[in-house]
Biopython code that builds the backbone (N, CA, C, O; Angstrom):
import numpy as np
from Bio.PDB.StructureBuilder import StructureBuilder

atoms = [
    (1, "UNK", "N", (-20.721, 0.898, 17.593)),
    (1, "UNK", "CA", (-19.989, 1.125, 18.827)),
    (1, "UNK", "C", (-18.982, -0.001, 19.078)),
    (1, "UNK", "O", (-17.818, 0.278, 19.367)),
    (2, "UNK", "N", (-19.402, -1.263, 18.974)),
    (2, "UNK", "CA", (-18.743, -2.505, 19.118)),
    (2, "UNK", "C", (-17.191, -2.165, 18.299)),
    (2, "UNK", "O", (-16.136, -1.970, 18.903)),
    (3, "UNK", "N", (-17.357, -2.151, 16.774)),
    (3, "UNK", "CA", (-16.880, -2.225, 16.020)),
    (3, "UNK", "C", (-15.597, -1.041, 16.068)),
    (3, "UNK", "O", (-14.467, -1.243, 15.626)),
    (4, "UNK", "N", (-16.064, 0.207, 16.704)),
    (4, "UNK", "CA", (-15.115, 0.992, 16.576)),
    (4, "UNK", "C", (-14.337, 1.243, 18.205)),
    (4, "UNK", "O", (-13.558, 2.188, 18.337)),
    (5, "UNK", "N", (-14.615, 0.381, 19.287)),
    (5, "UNK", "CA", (-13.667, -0.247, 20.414)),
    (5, "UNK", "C", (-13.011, -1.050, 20.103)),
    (5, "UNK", "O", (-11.945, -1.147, 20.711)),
    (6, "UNK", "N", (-13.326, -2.064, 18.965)),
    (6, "UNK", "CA", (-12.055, -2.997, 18.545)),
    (6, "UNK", "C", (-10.893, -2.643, 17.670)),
    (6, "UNK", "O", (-9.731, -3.036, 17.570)),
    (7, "UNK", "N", (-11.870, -1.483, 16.893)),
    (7, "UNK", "CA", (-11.142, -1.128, 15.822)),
    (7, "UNK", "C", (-9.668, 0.008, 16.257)),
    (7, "UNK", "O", (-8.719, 0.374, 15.563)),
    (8, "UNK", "N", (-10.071, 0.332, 17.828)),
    (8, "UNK", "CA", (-8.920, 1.106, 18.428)),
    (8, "UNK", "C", (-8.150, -0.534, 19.347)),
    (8, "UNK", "O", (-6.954, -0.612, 19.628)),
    (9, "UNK", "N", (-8.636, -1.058, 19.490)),
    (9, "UNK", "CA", (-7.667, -2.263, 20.303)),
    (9, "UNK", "C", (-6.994, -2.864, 18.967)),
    (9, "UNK", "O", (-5.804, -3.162, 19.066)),
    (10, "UNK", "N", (-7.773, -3.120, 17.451)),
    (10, "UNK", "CA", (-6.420, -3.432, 16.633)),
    (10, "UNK", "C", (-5.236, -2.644, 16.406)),
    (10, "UNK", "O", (-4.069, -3.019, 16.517)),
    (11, "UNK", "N", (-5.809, -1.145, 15.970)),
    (11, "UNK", "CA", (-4.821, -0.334, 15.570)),
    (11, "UNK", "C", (-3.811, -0.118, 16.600)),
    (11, "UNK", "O", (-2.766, 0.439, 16.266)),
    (12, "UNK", "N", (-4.050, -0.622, 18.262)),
    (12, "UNK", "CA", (-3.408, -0.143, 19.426)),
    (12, "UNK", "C", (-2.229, -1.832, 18.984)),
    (12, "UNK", "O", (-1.000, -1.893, 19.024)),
    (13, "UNK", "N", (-2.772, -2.438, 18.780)),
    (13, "UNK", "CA", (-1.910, -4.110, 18.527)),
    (13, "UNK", "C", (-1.226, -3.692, 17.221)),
    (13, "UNK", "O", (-0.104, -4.180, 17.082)),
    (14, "UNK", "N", (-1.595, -3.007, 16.373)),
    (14, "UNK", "CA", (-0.925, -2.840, 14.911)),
    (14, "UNK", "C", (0.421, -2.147, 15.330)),
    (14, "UNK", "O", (1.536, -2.578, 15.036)),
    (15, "UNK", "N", (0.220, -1.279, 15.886)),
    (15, "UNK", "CA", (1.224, -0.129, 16.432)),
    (15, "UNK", "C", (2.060, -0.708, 17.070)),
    (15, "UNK", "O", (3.184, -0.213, 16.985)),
    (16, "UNK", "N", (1.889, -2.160, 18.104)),
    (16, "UNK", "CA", (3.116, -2.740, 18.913)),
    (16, "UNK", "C", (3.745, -3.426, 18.064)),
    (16, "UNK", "O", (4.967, -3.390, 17.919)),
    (17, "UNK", "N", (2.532, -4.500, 17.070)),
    (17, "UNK", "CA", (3.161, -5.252, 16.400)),
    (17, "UNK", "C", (4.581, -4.534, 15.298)),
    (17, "UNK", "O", (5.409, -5.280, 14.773)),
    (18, "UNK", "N", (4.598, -3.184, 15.148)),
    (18, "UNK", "CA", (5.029, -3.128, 13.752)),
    (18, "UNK", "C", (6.253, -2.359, 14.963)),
    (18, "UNK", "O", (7.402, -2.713, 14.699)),
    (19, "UNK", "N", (6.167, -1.567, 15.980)),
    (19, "UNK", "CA", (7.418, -1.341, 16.807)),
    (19, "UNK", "C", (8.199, -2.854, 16.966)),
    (19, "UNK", "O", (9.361, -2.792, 16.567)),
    (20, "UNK", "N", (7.858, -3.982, 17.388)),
    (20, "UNK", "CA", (8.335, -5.145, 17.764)),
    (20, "UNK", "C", (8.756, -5.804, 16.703)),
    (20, "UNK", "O", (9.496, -6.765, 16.912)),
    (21, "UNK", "N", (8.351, -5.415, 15.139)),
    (21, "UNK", "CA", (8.351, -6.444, 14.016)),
    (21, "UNK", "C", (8.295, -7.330, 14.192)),
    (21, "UNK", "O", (9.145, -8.160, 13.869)),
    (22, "UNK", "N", (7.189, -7.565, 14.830)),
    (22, "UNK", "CA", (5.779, -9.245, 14.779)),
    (22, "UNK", "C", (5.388, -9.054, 12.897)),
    (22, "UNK", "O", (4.674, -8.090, 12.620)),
    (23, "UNK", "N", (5.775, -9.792, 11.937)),
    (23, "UNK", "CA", (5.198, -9.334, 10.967)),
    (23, "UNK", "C", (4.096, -10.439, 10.814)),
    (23, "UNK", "O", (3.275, -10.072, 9.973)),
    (24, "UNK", "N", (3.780, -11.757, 11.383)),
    (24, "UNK", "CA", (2.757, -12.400, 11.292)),
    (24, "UNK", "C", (1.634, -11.659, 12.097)),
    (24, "UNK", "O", (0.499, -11.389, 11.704)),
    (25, "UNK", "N", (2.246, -11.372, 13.396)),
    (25, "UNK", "CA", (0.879, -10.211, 14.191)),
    (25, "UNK", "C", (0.365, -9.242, 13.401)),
    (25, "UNK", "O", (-0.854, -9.244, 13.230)),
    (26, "UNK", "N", (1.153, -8.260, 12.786)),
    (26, "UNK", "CA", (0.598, -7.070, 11.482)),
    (26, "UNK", "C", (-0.314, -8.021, 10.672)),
    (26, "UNK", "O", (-1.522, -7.807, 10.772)),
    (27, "UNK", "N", (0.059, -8.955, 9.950)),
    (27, "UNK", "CA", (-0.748, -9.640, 8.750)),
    (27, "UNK", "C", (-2.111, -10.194, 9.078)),
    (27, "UNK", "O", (-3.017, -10.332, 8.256)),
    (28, "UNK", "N", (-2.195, -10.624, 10.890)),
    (28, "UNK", "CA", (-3.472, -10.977, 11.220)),
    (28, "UNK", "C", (-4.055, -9.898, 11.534)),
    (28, "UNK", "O", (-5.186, -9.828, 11.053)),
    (29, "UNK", "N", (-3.672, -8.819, 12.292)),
    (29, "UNK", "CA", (-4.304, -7.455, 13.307)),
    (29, "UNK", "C", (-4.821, -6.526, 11.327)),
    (29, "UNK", "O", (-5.914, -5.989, 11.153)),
    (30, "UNK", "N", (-4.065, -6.582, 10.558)),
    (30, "UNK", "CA", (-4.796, -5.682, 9.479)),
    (30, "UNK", "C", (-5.614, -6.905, 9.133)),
    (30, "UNK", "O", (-6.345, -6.746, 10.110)),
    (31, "UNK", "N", (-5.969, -7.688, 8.724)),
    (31, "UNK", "CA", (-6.680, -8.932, 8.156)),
    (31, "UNK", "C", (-8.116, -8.764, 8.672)),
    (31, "UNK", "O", (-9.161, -8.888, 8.034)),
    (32, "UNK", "N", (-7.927, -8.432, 10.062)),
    (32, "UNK", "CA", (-9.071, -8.120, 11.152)),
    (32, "UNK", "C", (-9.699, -6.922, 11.009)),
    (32, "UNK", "O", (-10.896, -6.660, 11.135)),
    (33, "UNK", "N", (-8.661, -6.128, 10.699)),
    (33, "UNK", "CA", (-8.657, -4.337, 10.610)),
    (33, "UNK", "C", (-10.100, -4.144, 9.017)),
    (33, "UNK", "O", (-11.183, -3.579, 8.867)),
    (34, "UNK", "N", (-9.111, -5.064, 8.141)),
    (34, "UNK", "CA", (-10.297, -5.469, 6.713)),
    (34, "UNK", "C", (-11.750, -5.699, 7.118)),
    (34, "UNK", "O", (-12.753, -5.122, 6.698)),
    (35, "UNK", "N", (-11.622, -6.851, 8.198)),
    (35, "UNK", "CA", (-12.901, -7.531, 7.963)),
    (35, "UNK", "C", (-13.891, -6.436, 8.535)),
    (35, "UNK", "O", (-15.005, -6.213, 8.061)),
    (36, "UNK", "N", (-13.254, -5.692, 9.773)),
    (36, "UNK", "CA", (-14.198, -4.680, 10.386)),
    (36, "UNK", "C", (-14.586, -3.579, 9.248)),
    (36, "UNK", "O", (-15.692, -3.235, 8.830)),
    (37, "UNK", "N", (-13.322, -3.168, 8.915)),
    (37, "UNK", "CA", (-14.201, -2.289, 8.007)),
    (37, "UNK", "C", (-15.096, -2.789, 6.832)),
    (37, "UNK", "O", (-15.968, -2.121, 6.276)),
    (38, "UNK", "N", (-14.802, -3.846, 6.594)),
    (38, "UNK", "CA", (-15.781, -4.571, 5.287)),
    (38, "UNK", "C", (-17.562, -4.820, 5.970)),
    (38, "UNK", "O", (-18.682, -4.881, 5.464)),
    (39, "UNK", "N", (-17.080, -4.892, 7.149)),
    (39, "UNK", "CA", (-18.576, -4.409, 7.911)),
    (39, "UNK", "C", (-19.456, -3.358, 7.800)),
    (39, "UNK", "O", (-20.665, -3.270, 7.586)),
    (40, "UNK", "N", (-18.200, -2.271, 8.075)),
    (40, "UNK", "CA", (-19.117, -1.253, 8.239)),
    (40, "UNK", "C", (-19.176, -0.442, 6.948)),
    (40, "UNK", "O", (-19.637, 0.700, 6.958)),
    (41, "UNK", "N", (-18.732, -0.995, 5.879)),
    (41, "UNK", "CA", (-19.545, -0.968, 4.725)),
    (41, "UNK", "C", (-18.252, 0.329, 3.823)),
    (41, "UNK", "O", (-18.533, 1.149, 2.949)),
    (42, "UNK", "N", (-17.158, 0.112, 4.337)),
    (42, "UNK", "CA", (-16.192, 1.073, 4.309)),
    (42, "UNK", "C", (-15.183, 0.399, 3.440)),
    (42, "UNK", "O", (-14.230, 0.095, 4.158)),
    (43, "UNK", "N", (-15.003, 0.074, 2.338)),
    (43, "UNK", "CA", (-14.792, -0.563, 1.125)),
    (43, "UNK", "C", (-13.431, -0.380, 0.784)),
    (43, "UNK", "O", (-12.439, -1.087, 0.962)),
    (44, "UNK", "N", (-13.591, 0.658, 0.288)),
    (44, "UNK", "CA", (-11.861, 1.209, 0.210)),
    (44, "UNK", "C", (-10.479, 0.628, 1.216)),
    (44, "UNK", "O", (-9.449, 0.000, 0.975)),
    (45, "UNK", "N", (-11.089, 1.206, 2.403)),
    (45, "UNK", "CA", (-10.620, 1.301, 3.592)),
    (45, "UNK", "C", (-10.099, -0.348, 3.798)),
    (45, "UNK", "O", (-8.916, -0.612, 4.014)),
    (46, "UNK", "N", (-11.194, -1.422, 3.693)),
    (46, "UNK", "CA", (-11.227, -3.009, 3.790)),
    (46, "UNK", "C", (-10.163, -2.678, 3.036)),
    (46, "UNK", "O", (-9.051, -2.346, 3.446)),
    (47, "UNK", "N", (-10.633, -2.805, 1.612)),
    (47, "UNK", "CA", (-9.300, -3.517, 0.306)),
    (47, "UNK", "C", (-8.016, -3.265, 0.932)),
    (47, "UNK", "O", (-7.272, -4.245, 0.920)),
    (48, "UNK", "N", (-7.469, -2.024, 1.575)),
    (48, "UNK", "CA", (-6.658, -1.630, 1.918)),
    (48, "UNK", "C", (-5.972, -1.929, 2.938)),
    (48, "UNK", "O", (-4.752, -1.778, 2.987)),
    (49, "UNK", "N", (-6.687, -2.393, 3.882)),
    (49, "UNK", "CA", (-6.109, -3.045, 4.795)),
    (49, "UNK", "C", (-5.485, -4.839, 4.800)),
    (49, "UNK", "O", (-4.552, -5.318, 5.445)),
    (50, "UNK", "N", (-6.451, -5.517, 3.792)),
    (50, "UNK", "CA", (-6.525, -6.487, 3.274)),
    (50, "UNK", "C", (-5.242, -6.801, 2.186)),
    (50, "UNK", "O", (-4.541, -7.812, 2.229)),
    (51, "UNK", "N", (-5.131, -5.868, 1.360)),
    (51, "UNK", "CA", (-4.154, -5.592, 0.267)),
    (51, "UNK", "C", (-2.822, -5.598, 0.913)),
    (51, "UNK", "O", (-1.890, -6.100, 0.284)),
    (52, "UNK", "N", (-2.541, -4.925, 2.519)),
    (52, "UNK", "CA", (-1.335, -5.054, 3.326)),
    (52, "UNK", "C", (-0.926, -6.414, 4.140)),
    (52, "UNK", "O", (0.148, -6.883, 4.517)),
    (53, "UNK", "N", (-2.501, -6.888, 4.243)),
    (53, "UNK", "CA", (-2.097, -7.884, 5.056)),
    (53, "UNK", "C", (-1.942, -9.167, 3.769)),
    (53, "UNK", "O", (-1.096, -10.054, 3.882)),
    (54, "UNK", "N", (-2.646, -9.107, 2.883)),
    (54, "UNK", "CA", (-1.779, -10.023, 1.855)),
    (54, "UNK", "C", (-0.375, -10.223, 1.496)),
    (54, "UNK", "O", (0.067, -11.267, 1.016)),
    (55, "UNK", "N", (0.253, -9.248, 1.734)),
    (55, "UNK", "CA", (1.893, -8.459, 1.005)),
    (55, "UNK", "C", (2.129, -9.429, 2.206)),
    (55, "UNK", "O", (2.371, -10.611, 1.964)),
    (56, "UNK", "N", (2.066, -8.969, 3.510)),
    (56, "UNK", "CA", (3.010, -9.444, 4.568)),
    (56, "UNK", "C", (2.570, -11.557, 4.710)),
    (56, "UNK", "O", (3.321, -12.520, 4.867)),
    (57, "UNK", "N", (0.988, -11.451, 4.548)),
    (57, "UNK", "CA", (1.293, -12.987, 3.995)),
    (57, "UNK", "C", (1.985, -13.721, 3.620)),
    (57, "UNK", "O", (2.347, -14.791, 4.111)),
    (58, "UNK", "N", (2.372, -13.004, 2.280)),
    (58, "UNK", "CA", (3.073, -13.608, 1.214)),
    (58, "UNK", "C", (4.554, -14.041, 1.364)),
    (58, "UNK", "O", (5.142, -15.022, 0.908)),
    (59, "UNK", "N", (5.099, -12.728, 2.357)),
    (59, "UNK", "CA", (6.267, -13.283, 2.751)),
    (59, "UNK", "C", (6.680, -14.499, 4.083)),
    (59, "UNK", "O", (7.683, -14.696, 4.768)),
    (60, "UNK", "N", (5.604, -14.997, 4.007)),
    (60, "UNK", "CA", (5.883, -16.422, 4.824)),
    (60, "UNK", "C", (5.624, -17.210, 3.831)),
    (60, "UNK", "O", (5.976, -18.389, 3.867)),
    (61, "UNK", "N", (5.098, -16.787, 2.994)),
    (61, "UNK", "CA", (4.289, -18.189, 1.735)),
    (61, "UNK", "C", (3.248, -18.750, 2.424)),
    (61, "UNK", "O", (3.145, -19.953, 2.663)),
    (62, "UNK", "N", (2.084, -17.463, 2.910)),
    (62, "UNK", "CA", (1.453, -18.561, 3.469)),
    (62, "UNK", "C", (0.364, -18.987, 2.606)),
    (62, "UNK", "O", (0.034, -18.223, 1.698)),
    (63, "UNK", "N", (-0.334, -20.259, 2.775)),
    (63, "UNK", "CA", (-1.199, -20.858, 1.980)),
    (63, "UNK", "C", (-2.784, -20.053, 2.523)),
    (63, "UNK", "O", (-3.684, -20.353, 1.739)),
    (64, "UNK", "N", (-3.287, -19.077, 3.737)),
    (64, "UNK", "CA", (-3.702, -18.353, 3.754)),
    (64, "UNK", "C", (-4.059, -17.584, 3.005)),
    (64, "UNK", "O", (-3.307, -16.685, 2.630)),
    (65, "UNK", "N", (-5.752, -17.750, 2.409)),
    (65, "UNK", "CA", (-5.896, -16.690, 1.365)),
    (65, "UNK", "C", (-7.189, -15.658, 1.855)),
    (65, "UNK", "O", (-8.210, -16.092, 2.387)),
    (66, "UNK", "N", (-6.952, -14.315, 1.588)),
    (66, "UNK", "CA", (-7.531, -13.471, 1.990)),
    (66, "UNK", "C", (-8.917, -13.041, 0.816)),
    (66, "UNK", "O", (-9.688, -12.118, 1.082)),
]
sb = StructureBuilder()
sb.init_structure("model")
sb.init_model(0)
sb.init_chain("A")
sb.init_seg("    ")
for serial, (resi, resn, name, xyz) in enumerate(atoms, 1):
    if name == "N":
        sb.init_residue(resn, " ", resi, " ")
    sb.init_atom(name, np.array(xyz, "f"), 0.0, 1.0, " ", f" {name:<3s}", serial, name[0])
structure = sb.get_structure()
């Protein structure tokens, strides 16, 4: 229950961030988006979210590793 009220307050922050092009906000809000689903045991779903928020990492160079 926890997990899937946050998981609509990220995707609700993903959605401003990417109207506003915050691209450091996207890279943390999916990063988060990963870890929840790496919780709930939803694998694919993690890598995938994780795999996006690496890309947008990368274009700051950040020393941040996922």
């Amino acid at each position: 229950m926890y997990n899937e009220k946050a998981l609509e307050k990220y995707y609700r922050s993903l959605k401003i961030s990417e109207e506003i092009e915050d691209r450091l906000c996207i890279a943390l809000t999916l990063a988060q988006v990963g870890r929840l689903k790496y919780e709930q045991k939803r694998y694919r779903e993690a890598i995938s979210a994780l795999s996006r928020a690496a890309l947008v990492f990368e274009e700051f160079g950040s020393p941040l590793k996922i």
